[in-house]
C-alpha positions in Angstrom: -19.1 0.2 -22.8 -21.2 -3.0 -21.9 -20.9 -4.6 -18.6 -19.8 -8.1 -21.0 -16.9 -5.6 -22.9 -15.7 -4.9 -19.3 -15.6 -8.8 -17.7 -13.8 -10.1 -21.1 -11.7 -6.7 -20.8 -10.4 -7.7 -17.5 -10.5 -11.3 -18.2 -7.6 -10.8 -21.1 -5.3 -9.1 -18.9 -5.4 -5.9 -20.6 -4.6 -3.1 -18.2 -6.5 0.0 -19.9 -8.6 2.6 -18.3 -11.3 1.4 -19.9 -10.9 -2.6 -18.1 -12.1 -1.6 -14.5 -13.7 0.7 -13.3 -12.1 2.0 -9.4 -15.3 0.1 -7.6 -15.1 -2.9 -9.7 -11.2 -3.0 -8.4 -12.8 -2.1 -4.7 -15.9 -4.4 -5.1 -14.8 -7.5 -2.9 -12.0 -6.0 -0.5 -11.9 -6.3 3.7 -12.7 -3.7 5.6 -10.1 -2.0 7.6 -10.0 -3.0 11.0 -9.0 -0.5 13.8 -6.4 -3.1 14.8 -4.4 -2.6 11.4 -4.4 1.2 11.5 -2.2 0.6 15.1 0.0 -1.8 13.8 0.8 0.7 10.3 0.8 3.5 12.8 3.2 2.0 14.9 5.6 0.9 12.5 5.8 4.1 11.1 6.8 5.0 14.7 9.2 2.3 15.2 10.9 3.0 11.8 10.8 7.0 12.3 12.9 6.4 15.8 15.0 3.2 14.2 16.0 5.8 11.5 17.0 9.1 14.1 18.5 6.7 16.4 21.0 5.1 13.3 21.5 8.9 12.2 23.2 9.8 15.8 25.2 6.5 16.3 26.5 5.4 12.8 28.3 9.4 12.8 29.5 9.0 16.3 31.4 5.9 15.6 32.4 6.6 12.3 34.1 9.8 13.6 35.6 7.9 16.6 
């Protein structure tokens, strides 16, 4: 398939395998800063503790 078949392809909307290729999809993007891998890690973090720290107190003062 012709580099032309591809652009009009992706141009229609059509969503086949066949449209885009994985590095025309990746061609343009922003690399990942350091800074962004903290704030997804810490998140995580803050989400993992938000969740273990609801699962103690919403039993406790249900049961109460």
């Amino acid at each position: 398939m012709g580099s032309e078949e591809k652009q009009n392809m992706a141009q229609s909307g059509s969503l086949t395998s066949d449209a885009l290729e994985v590095d025309d999809v990746l061609a343009n993007t922003e690399e990942w800063s350091p800074v962004e891998t903290k704030l997804v890690v810490w998140s995580f973090a803050i989400a993992i503790i938000a969740l273990i720290v609801g699962l103690i107190v919403v039993p406790t003062s249900v049961l109460h």
